[in-house]
N, C-alpha and C positions, 0 to 999 in steps of 0.2 A: 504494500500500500504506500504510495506519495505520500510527503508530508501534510499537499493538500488537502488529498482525501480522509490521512487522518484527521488535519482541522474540522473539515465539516463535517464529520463522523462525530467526532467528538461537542461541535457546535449543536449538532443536532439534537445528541442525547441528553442536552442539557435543557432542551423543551419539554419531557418526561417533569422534569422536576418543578417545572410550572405550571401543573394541572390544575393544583388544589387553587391555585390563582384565579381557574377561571379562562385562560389566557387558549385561545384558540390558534391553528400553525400559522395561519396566514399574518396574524397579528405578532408572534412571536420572529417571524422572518422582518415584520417592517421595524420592530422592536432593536432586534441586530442589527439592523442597517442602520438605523441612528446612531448606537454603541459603534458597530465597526467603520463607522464615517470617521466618528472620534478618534480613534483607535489608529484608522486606518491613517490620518493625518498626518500623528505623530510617529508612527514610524518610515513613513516616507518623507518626513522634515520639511511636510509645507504646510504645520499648521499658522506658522507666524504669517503667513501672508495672505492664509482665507481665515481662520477664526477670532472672531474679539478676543482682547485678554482676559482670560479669566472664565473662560469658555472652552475649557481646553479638556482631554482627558485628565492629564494630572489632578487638574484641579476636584474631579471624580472621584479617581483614585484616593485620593487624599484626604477628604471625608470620611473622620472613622465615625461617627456615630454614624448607622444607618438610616435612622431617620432621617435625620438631617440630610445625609447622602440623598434620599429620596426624593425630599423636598428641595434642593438645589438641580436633581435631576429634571422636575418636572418647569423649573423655572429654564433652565439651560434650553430647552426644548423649545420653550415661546420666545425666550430672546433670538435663537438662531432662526427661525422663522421671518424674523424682520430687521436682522442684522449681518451685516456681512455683504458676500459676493453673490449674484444670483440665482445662482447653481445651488448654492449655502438654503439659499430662501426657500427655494424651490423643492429642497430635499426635505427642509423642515416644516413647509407650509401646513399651519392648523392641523401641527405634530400633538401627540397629546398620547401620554404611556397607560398603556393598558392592565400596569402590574400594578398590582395592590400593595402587595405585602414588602414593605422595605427590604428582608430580610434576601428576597428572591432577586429582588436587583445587585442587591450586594454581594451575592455569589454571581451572578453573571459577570460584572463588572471584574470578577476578580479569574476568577478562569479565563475570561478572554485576554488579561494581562498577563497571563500566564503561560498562553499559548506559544508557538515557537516559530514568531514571525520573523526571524530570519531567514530561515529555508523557504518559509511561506512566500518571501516577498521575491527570492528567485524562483520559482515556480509558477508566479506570477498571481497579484491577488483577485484579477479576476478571473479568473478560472477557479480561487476558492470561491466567490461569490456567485457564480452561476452554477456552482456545486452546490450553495443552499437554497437557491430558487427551483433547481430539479429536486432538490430533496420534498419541496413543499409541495409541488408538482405530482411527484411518484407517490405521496400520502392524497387518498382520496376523500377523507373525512375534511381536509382544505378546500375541496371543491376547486383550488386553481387547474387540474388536470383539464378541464373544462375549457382552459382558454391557453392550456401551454402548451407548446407545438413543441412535440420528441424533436430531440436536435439531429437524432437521425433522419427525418425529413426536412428541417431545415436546410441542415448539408447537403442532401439530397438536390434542392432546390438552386441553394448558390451554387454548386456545381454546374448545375446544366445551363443558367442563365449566364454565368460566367463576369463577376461585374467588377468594371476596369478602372484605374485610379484614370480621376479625371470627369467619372460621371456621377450624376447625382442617383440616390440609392433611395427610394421611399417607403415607409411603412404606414400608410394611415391609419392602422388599428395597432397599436405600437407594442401595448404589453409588457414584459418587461424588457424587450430591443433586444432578442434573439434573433432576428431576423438581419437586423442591423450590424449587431457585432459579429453575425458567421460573416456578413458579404466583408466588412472593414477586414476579418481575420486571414479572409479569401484575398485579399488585395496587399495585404500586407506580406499576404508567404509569397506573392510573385513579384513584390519589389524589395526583398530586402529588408522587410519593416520598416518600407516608404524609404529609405536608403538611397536609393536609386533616380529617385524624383527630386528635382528644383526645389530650392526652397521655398518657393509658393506654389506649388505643389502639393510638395507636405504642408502646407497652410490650408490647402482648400480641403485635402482629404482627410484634416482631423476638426476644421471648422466649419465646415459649407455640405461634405460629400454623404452622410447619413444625414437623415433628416427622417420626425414620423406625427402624428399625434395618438395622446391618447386622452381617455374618457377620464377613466376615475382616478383620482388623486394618489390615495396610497401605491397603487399597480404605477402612477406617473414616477413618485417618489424612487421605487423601486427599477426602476428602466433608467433614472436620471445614476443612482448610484453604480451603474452596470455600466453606463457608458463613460463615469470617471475613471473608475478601477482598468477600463482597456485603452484611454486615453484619446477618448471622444470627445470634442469639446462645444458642439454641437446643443446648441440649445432646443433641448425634443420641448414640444409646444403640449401644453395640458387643455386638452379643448373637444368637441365636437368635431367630429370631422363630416356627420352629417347634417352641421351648421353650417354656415355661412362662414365661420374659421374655415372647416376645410378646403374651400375655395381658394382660402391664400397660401395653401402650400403647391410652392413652385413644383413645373412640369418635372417632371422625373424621365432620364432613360432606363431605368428598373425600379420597378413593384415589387418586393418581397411581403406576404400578408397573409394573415388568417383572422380573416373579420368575426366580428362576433356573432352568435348564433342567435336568432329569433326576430322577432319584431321589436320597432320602436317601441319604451316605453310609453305605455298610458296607451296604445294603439294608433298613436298619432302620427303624422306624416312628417319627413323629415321637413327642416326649414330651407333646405337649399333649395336657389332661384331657378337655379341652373343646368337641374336633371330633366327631360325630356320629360321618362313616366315617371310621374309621384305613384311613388308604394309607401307604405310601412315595413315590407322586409325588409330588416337591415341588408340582408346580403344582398338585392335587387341593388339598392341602391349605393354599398362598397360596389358592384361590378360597375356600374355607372360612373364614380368617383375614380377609378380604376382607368378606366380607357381613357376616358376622356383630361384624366390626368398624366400620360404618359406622351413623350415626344413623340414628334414621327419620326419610325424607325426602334422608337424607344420598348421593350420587352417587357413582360409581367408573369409572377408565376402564383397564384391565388389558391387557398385553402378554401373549398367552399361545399356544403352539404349538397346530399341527393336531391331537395328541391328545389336550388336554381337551375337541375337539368332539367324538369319535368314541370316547373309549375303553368298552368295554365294561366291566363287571361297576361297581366302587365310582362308575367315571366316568359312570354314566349314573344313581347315588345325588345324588351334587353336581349336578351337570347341573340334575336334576328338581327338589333344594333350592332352586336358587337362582334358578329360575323362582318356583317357590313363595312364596321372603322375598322377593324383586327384581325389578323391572321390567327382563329383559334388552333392552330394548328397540331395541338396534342392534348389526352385529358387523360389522367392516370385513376384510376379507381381505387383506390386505399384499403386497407383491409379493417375491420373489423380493432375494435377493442384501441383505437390510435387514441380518441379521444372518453374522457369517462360519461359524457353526457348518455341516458339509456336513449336504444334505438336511434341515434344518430349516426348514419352512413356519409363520409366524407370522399372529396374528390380533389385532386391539384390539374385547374386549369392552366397550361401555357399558350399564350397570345402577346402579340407584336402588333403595336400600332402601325396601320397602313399610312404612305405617303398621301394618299386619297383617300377620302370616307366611304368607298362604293367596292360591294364584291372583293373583298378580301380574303375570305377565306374559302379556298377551292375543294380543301379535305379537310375532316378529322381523323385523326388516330387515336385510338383508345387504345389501353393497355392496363387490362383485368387483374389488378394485384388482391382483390378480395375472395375469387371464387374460388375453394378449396383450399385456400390459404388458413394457417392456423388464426387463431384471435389471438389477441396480443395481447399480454399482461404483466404483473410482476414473477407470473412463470415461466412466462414467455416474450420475454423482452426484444422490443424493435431494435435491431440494429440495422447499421449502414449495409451490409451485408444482403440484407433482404430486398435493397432498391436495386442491387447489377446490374439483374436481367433487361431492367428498368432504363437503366443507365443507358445501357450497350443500345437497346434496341432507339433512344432517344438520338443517340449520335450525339457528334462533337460541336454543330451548330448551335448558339443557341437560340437562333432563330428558326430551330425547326425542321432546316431545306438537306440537312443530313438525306444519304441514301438510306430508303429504310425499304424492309420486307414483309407484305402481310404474311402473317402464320398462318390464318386459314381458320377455320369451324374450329379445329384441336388448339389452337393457338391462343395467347394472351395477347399478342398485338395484332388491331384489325385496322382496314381504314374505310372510310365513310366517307362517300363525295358530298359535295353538298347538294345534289340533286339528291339522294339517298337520303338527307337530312329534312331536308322540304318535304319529302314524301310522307315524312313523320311528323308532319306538322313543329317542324326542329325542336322535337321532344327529341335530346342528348341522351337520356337513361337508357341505351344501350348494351344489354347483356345475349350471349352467345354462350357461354361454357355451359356444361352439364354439371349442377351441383353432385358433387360425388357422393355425396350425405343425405343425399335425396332418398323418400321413402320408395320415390314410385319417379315414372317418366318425365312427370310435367316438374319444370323447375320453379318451385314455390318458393316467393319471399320468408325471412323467417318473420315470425309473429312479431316482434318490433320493429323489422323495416316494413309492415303494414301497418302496424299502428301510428310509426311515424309517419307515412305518408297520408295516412287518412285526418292525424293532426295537423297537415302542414298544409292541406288542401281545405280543412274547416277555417284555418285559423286564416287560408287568403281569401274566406269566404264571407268570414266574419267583419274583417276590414273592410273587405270592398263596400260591407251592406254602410262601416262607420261613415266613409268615407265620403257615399252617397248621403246618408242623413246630415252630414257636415255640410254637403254642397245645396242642401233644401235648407238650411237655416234650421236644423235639429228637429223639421217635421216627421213623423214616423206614418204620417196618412196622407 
């Protein structure tokens, strides 16, 4: 085991001890990130020039009554929220600790000082800190598995997109900037760690070249400490992105994303001016945000459920757009158990914005990574491993125009003209393999991908009717 690993092994097991607190994972991971910001300052020697005096870890450290440790903690916490550098602000914005008991901070405080941040800090400390975000992630009582993409399909992703210093990198559903830090990681092992590049160069790609937003504050907090730790300097934006903020994040030549799953809250439509079709599904309107965010010429590679392939009425509006503006030119079908929400089947679209808005996309290729494949768990762990076939069969384009070979009826990769797609009313949900698990001939969904589908098709049914009573002034007759 790495000294890393031991850190966040032993970081980890030190949440066990904050039960009777009360203290839930995800709160217990935003908790560390204020401690190991502190923490983390002072041993990289730059707390003198972002924390006030007296604001420091020592200063922590060095309160022995515990109480009082407590109560200077909880004060340190609102001071850094409104004092200091922005970054400072922004990690601490309307921070506020969720530990009751004095006694249980004053053991954290004191193992993390005792930890063995020397080897740690060559090892690199982000990679210990994205080692406690997957930890929070792989616990499913957190409920963050729901919104954290296995970095084996991240990788997966910046691989095939390929994204180069120089271009801008975007993530509109930010999260904690997994997305962000594979492509910066991808771009840094092929210059050198930016080595290579001009000095303003390396100015754009550690101030200009990631860029994302996100919704909710504490997940913001935790994306903003991720991309200090890999030396991001990238101010990620805390906002709506299906507001009117996401409007102002500049065009991108790569999308990296996995939007969030469901409808707007309250069932309402988003506030942007700007989208063609108003829906309430978040994902309709990420894939709208998505294309129409991207340059021409510029790539995209999107996490998104079974029913932006199949949804009828708005979903078959975007669908046909983004044929239209983009080359959808590949769709991978995910297997099973990726994400822990029940009964949600996920897909990774790849598409490249056309130099023209018209007829862009002449084929799809699918390729069935779900049918017969195992489900995926803490038994059975996603690795890199299990995208290859995936890989190989994508080629080295990342636009797509790689030679490729349909496999046939027996095969996981197929391709689809778009006359073939028209013919289906460009319903995309496309399946061909024989479930091998099957009871009988006919290849039957299982009882959650029905259920999911029958929820996803009430809940566009249900909007629609909101949406109508909203445009009659809330007559119901």
């Amino acid at each position: 085991m790495s000294i890393t690993q031991d850190i966040v092994a032993k970081l980890w097991g030190l949440c066990h001890v904050l039960r009777d607190d009360g203290i839930t994972y995800h709160q217990y991971v935003t908790e560390l990130t204020y401690l190991l910001f502190l923490k983390m300052l002072k041993e990289t020697g730059q707390e003198e020039k972002t924390l006030p005096v007296g604001y420091r870890w020592n200063n922590l450290v060095g309160e022995a009554d515990n109480a009082k440790k407590h109560e200077f903690y909880r004060s340190l916490l609102v001071h850094l929220g409104s004092h200091g550098p922005t970054r400072v602000r922004a990690i601490f914005a309307n921070a506020a600790t969720a530990l009751r008991q004095p006694k249980n901070l004053a053991k954290l405080i004191s193992d993390i000082d005792q930890l063995d941040w020397y080897d740690a800090k060559k090892e690199g400390l982000g990679d210990l800190y994205e080692g406690l975000l997957q930890k929070n992630a792989d616990e499913k009582k957190s409920g963050a598995g729901q919104y954290f993409t296995p970095r084996p399909l991240i990788d997966c992703m910046v691989e095939l997109l390929k994204p180069k210093a120089g271009e801008r990198v975007q993530d509109p559903a930010l999260g904690t900037g997994g997305f962000l830090i594979a492509a910066d990681k991808y771009v840094k092992a092929r210059t050198d760690d930016l080595f290579t590049l001009k000095e303003r160069e390396q100015e754009f790609q550690r101030r200009e070249a990631f860029y994302g937003m996100e919704l909710v504050q504490d997940t913001h907090r935790l994306a903003l400490m991720n991309a200090m730790l890999h030396g991001i300097e990238t101010e990620w934006v805390l906002g709506d992105t299906l507001s009117p903020d996401g409007a102002t994040l500049p065009k991108a030549d790569v999308i990296l994303t996995n939007p969030p799953f469901g409808t707007k809250k309250g069932g309402g439509q988003p506030t942007r001016d700007d989208f063609t079709y108003a829906t309430s599904n978040k994902q309709l309107c990420f894939v709208q945000h998505i294309y129409r965010g991207l340059k021409p010429g510029g790539r995209a590679a999107v996490v998104l459920p079974d029913n932006v392939l199949f949804e009828d009425g708005v979903g078959v509006d975007v669908r046909r757009d983004l044929m239209e503006k983009c080359d959808l030119h590949t769709i991978l079908r995910l297997p099973t158990g990726i994400f822990y929400a029940q009964g949600v089947k996920t897909n990774v679209l790849f598409f490249s914005r056309g130099e023209k808005d018209k007829a862009n996309t002449k084929a799809v290729w699918l390729f069935d990574l779900r049918t017969n494949t195992p489900q995926f768990g803490k038994r059975t762990p996603l690795t890199r491993d299990h995208f290859k076939d995936f890989e190989t069969a994508f080629g080295a384009d990342p636009l797509g125009k790689s030679k490729r070979k349909d496999q046939g009826e027996e095969g996981r990769f197929r391709k689809f003209s778009r006359e073939e797609i028209a013919k289906r009313s460009d319903n995309l949900d496309i399946t061909w393999l024989r479930d091998e698990n099957a009871t009988n001939s006919a290849v039957l969904p299982s009882p959650d991908e029905i259920a999911a589908r029958i929820t996803a098709r009430l809940r566009t049914a249900l909007n629609e009717m909101e949406e109508l009573k909203a445009a009659f002034g809330g007559q119901t007759s």
